[in-house]
NUZA-388804 format. One record per residue (C-alpha): residue number from 1; residue in one letter; z, y, x negated. Coordinates in Angstrom, 2 decimals. Each point is the difference from the previous one (the first is absolute). Layout:
<recs>
<rec><titi>NUM</titi><pafi>A</pafi><zz>Z</zz><yy>Y</yy><xx>X</xx></rec>
...
</recs>
This chain:
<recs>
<rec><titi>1</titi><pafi>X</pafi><zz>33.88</zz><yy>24.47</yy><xx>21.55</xx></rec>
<rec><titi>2</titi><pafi>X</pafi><zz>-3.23</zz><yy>-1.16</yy><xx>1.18</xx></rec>
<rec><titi>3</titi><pafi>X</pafi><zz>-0.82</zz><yy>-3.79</yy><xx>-1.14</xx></rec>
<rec><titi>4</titi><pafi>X</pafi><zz>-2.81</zz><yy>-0.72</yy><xx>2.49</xx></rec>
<rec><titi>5</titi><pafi>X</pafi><zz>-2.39</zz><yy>-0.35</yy><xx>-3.75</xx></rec>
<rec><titi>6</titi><pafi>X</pafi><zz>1.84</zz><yy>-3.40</yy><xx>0.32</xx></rec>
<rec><titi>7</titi><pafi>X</pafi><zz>-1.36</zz><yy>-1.00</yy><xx>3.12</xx></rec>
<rec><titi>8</titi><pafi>X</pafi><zz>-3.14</zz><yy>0.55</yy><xx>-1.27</xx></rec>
<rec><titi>9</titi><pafi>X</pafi><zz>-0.01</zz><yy>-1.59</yy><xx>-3.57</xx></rec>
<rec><titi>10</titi><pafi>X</pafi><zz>1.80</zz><yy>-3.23</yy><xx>1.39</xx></rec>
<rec><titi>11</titi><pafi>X</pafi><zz>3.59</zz><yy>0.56</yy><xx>-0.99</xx></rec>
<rec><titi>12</titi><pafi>X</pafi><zz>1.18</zz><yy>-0.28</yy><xx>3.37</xx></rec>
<rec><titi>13</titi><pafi>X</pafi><zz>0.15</zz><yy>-3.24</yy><xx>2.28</xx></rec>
<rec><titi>14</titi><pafi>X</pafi><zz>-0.98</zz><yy>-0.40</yy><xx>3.59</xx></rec>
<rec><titi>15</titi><pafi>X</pafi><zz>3.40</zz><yy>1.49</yy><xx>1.04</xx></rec>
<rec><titi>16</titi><pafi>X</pafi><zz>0.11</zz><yy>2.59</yy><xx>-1.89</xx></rec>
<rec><titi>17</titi><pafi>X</pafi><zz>2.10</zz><yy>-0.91</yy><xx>-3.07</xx></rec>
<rec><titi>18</titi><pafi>X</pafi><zz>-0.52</zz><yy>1.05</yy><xx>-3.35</xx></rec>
<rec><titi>19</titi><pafi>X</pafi><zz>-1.05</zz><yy>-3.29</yy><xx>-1.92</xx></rec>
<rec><titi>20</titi><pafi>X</pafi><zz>-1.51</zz><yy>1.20</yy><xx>-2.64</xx></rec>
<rec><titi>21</titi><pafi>X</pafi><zz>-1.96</zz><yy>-2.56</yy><xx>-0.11</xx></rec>
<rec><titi>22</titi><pafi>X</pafi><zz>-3.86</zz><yy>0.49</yy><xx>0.23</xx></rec>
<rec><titi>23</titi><pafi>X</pafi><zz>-1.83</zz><yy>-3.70</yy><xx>-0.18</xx></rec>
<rec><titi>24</titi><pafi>X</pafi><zz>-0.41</zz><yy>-3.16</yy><xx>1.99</xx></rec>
<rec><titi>25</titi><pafi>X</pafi><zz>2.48</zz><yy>-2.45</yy><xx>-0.43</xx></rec>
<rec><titi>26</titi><pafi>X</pafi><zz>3.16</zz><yy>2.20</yy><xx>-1.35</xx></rec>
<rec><titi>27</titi><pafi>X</pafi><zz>2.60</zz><yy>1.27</yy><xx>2.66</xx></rec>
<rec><titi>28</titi><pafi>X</pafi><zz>-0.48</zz><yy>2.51</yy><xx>2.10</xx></rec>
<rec><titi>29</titi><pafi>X</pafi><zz>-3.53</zz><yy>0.45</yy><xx>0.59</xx></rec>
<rec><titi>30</titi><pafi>X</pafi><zz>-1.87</zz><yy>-3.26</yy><xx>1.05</xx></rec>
<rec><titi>31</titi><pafi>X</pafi><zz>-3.27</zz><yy>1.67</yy><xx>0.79</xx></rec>
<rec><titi>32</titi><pafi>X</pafi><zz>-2.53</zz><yy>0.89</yy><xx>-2.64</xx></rec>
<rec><titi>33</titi><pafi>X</pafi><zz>-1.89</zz><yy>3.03</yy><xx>-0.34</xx></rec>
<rec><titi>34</titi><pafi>X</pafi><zz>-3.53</zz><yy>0.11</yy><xx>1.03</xx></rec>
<rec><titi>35</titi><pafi>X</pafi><zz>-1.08</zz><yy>0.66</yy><xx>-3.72</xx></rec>
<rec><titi>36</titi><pafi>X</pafi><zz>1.35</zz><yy>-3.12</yy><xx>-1.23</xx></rec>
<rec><titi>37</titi><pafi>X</pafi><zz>-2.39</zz><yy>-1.99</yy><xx>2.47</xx></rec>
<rec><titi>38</titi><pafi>X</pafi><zz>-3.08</zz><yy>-1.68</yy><xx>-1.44</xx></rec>
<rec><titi>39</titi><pafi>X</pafi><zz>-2.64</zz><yy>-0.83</yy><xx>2.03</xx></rec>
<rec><titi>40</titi><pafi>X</pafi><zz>-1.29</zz><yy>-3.28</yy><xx>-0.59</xx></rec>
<rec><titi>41</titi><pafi>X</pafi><zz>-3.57</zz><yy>-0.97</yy><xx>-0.85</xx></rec>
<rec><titi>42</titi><pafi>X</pafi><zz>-2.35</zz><yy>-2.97</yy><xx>1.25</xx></rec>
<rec><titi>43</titi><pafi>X</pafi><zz>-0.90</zz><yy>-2.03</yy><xx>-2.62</xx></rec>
<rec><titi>44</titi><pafi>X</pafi><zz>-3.71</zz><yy>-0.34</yy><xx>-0.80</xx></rec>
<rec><titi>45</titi><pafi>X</pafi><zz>-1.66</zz><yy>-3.20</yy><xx>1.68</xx></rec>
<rec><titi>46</titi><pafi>X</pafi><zz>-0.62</zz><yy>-2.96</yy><xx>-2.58</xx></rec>
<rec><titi>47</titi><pafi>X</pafi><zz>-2.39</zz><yy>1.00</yy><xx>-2.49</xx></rec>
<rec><titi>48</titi><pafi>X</pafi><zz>-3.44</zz><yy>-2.69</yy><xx>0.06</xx></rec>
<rec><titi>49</titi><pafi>X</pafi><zz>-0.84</zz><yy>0.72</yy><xx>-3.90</xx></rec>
<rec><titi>50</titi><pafi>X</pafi><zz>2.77</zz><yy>0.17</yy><xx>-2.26</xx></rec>
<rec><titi>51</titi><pafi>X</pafi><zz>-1.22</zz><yy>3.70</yy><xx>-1.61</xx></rec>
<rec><titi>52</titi><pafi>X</pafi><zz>2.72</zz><yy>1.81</yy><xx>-2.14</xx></rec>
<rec><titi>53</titi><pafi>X</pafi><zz>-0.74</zz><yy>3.77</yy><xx>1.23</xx></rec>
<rec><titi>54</titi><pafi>X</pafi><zz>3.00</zz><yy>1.26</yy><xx>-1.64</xx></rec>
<rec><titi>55</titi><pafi>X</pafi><zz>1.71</zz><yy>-0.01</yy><xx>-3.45</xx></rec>
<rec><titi>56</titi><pafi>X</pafi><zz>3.45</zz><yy>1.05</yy><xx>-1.79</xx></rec>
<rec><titi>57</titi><pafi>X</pafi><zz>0.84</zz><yy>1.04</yy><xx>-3.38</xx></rec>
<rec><titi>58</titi><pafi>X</pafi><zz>3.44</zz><yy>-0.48</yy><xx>0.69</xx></rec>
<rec><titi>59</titi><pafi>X</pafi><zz>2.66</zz><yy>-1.77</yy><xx>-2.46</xx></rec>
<rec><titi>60</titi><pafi>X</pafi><zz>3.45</zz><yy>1.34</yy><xx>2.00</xx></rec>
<rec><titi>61</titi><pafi>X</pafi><zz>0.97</zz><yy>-3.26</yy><xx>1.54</xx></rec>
<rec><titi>62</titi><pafi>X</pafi><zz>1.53</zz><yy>1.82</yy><xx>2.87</xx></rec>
<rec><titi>63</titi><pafi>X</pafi><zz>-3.37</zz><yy>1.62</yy><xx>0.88</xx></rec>
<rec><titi>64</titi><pafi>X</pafi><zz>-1.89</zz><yy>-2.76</yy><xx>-0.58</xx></rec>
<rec><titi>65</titi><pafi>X</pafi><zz>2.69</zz><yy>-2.02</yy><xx>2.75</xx></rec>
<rec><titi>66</titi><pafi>X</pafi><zz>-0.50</zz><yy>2.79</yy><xx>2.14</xx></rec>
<rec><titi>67</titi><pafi>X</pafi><zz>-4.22</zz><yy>0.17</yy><xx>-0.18</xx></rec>
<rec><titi>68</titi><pafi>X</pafi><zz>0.11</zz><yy>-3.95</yy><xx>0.54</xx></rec>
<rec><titi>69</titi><pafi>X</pafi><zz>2.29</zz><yy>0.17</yy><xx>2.90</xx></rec>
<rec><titi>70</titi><pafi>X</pafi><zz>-1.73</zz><yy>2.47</yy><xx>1.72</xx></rec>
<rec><titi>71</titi><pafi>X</pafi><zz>-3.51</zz><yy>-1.56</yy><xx>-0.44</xx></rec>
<rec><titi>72</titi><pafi>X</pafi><zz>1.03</zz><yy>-3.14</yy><xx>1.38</xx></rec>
<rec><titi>73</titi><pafi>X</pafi><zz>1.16</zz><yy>1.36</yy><xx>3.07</xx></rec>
<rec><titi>74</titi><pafi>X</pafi><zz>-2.83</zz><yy>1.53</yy><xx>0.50</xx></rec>
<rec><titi>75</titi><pafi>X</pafi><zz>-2.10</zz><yy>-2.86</yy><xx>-1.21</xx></rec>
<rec><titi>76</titi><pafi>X</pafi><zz>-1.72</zz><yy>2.22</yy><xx>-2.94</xx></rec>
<rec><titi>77</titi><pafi>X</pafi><zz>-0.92</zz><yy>-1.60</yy><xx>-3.24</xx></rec>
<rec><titi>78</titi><pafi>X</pafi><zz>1.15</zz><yy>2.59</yy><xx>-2.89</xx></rec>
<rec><titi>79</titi><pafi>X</pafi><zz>-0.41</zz><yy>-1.70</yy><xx>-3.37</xx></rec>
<rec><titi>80</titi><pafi>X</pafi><zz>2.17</zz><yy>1.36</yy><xx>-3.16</xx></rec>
<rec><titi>81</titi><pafi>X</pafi><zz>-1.92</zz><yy>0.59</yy><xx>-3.33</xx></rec>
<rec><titi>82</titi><pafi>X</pafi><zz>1.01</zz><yy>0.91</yy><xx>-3.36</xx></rec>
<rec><titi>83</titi><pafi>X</pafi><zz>-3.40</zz><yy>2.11</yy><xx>-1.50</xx></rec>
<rec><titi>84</titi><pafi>X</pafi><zz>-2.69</zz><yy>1.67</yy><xx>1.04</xx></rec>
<rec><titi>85</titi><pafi>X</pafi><zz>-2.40</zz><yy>-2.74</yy><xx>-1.01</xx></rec>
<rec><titi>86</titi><pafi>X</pafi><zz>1.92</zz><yy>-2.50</yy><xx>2.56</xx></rec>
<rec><titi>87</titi><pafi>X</pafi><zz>-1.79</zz><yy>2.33</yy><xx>2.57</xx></rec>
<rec><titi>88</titi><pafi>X</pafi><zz>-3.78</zz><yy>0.74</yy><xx>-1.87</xx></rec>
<rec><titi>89</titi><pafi>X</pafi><zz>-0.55</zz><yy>-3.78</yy><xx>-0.82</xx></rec>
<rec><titi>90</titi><pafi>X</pafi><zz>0.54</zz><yy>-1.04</yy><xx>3.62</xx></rec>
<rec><titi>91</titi><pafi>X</pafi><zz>-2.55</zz><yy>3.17</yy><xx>1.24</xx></rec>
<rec><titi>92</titi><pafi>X</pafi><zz>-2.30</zz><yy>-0.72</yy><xx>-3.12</xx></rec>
<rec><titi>93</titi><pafi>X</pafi><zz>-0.10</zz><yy>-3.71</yy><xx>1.92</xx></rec>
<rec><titi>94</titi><pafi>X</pafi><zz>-1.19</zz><yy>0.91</yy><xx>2.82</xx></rec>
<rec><titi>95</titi><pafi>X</pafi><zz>3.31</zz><yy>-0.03</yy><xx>1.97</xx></rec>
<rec><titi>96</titi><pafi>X</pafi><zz>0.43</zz><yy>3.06</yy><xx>2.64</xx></rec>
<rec><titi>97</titi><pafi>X</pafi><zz>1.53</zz><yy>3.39</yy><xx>-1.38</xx></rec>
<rec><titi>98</titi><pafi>X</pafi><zz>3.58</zz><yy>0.43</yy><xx>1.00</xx></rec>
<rec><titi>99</titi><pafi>X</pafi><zz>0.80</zz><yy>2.09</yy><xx>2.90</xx></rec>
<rec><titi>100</titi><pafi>X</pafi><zz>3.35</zz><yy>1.86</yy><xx>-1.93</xx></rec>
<rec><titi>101</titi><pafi>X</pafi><zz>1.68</zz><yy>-0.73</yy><xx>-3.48</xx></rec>
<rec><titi>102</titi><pafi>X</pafi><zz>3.54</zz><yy>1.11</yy><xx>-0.18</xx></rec>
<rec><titi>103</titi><pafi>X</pafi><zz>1.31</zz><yy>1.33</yy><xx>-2.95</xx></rec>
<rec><titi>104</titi><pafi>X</pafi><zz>3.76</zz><yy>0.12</yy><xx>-1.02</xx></rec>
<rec><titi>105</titi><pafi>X</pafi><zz>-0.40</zz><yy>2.38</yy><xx>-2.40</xx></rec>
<rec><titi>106</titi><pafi>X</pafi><zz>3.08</zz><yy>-0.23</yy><xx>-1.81</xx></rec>
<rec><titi>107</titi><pafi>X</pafi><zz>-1.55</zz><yy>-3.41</yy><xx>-0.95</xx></rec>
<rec><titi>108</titi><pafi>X</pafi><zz>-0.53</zz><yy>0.51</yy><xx>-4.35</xx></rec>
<rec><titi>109</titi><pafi>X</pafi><zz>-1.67</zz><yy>-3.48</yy><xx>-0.11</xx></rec>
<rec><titi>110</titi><pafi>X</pafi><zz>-2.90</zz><yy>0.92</yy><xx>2.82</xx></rec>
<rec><titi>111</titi><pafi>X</pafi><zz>-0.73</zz><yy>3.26</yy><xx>-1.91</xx></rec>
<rec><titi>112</titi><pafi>X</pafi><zz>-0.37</zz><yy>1.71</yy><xx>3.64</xx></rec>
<rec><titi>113</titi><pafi>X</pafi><zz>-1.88</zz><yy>3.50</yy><xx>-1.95</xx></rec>
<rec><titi>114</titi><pafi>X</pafi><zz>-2.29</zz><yy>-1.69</yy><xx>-1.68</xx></rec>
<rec><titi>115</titi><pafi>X</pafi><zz>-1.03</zz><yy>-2.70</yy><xx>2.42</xx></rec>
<rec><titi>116</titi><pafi>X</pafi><zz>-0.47</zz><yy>1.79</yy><xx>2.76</xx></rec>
<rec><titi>117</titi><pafi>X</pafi><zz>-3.07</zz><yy>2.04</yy><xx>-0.90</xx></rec>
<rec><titi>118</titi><pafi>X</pafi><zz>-1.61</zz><yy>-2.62</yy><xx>-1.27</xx></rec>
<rec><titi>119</titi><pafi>X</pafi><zz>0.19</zz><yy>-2.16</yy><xx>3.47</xx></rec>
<rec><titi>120</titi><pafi>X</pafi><zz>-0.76</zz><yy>3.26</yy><xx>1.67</xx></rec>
<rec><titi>121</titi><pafi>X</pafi><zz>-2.98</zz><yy>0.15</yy><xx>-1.90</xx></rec>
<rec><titi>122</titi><pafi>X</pafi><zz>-0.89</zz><yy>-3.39</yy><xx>0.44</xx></rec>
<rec><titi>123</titi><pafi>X</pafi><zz>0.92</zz><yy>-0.27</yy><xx>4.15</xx></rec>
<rec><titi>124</titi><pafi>X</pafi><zz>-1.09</zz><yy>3.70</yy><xx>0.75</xx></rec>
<rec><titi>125</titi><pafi>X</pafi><zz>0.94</zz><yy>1.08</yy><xx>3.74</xx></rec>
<rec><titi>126</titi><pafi>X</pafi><zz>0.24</zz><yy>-3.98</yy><xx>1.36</xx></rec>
<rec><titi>127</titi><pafi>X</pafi><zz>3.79</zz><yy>-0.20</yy><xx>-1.34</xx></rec>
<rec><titi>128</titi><pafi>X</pafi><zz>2.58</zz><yy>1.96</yy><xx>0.60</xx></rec>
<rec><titi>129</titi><pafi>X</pafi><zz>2.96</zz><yy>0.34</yy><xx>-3.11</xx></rec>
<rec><titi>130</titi><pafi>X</pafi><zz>3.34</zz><yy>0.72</yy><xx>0.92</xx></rec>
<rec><titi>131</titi><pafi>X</pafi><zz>2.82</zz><yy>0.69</yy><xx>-1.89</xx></rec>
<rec><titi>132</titi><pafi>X</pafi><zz>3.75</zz><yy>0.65</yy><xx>0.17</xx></rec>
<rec><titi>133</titi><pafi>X</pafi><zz>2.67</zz><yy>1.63</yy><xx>-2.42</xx></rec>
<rec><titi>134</titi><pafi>X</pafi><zz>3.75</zz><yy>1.24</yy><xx>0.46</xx></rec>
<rec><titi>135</titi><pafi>X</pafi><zz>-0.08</zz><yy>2.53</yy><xx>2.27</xx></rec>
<rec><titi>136</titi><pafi>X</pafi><zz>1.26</zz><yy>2.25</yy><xx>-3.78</xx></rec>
<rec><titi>137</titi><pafi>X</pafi><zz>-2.76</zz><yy>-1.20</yy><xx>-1.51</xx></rec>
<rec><titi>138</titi><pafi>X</pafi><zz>-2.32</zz><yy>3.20</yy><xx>0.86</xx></rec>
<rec><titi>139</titi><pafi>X</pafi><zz>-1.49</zz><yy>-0.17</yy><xx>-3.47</xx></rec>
<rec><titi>140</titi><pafi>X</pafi><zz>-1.54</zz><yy>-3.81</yy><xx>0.16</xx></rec>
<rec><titi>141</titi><pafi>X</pafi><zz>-0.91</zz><yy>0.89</yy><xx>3.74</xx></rec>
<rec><titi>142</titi><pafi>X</pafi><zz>-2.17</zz><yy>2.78</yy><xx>-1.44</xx></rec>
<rec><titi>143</titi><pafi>X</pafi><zz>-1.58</zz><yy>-2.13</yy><xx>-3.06</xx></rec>
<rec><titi>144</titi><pafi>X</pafi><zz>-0.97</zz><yy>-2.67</yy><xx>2.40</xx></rec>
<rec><titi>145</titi><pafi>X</pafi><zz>-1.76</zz><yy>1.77</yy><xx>2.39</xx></rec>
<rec><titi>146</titi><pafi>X</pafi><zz>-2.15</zz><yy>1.95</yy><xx>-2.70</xx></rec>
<rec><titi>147</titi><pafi>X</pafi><zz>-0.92</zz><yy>-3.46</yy><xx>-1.40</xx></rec>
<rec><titi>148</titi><pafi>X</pafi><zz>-1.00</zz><yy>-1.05</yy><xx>3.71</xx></rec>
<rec><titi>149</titi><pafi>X</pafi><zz>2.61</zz><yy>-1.35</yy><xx>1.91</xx></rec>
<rec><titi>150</titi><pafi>X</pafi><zz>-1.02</zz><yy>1.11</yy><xx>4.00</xx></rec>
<rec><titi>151</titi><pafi>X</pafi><zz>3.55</zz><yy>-0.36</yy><xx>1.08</xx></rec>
<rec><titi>152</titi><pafi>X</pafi><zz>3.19</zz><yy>0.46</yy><xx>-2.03</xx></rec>
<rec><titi>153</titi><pafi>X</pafi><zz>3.42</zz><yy>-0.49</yy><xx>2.43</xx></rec>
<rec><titi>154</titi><pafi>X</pafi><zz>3.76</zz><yy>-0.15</yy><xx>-0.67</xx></rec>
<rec><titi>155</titi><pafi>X</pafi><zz>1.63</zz><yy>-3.78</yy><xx>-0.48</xx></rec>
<rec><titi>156</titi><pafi>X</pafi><zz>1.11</zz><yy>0.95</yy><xx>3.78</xx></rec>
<rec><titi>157</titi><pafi>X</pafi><zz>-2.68</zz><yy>0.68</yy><xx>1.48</xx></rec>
<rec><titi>158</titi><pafi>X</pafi><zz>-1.79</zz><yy>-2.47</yy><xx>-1.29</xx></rec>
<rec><titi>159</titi><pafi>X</pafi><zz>2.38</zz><yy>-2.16</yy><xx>1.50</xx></rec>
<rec><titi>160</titi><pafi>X</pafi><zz>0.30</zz><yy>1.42</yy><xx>3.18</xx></rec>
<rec><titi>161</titi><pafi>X</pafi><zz>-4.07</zz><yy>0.16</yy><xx>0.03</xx></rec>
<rec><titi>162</titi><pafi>X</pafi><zz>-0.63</zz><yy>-3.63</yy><xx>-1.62</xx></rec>
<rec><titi>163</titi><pafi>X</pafi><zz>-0.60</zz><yy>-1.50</yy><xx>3.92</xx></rec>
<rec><titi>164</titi><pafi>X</pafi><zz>-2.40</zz><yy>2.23</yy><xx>0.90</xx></rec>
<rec><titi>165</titi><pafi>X</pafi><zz>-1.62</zz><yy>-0.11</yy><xx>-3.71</xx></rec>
<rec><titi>166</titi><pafi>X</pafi><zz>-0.45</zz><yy>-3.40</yy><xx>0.29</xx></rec>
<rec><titi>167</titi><pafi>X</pafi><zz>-1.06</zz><yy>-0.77</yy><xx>3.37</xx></rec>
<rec><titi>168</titi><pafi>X</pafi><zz>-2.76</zz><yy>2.81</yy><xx>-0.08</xx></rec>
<rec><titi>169</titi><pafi>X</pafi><zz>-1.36</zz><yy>-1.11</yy><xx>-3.82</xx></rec>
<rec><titi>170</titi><pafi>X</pafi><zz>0.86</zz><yy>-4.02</yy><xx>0.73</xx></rec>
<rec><titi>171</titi><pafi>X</pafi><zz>-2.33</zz><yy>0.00</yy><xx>3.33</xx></rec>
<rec><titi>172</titi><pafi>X</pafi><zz>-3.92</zz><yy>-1.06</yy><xx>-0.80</xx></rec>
<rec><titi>173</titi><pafi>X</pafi><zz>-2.72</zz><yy>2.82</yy><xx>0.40</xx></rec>
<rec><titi>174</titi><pafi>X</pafi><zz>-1.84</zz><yy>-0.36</yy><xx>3.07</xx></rec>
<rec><titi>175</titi><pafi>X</pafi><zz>-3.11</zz><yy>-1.57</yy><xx>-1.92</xx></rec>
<rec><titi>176</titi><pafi>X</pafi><zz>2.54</zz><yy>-2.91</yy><xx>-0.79</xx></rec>
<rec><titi>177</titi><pafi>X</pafi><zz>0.96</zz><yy>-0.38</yy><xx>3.14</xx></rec>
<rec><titi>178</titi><pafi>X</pafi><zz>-3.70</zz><yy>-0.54</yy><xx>1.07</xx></rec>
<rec><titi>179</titi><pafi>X</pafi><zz>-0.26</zz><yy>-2.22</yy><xx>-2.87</xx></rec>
<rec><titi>180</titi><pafi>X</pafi><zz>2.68</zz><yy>-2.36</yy><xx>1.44</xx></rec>
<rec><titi>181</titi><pafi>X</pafi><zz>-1.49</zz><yy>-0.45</yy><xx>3.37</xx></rec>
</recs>
């Protein structure tokens, strides 16, 4: 019987024994597959003004742990809010217009549907709104982005993806880089 699918999905060691084992750290296969490799990101240089470009409607303490991590290694400022008005009194101020708002929208107390077409409204094309579901959640993926959400994604992804997110919405527009020097 042919077993060389083993070979390939990790199930067999460097010599050729049948581990059946397929992750770092367990017997049997100490080397890990190129898909489990992250690359890793720079972190943004020091920010000169202290400008909150993106915000969270996120009350899952895991996420939130996660977000907060992840922005301090990259030295991005992500601030967590509760309403909608959090985010219009600080624009109606005169502070800058967020760069992306994150919406867990499994989150009853942010009321994700009916917030987020009024900040569209409000922010127009400067903000991007992102949102993320259970992946079996096809339903509330399809109500959000009818009331305006650009992005909807799977708890995963967004995970896998928050990096990236944040580094390319945390970094200041050109014009504030200008600004600063």
């Amino acid at each position: 019987m042919d077993h060389s699918y083993r070979n390939v999905q990790g199930f067999v060691d460097g010599n050729g024994n049948g581990a059946g084992q397929r992750f770092r750290g367990r017997p049997g296969n100490p080397q890990v597959p190129q898909f489990f490799e992250h690359p890793q990101l720079e972190p943004l240089p020091p920010q000169a003004n202290d400008v909150t470009r993106i915000f969270a409607f996120i009350d899952d303490l895991f996420f939130q742990t996660k977000i907060q991590d992840t922005a301090r290694k990259l030295n991005v400022k992500v601030e967590f809010v509760k309403t909608e008005q959090d985010i219009l009194a600080r624009i109606e101020a005169g502070e800058e217009k967020p760069s992306l708002i994150i919406f867990d929208l499994n989150n009853v107390n942010a009321k994700p549907l009916s917030a987020i077409p009024k900040l569209k409204a409000k922010l127009k094309r400067e903000t991007s709104i992102l949102g993320f579901v259970s992946h079996v959640q096809g339903d509330l993926k399809l109500k959000a982005q009818e009331a305006g959400c650009d992005a909807v994604m799977p708890r995963s992804a967004f995970s896998q993806a928050l990096p990236q997110l944040l580094r390319r919405h945390g970094a200041p527009d050109e014009t504030d880089q200008q600004a600063i020097q």
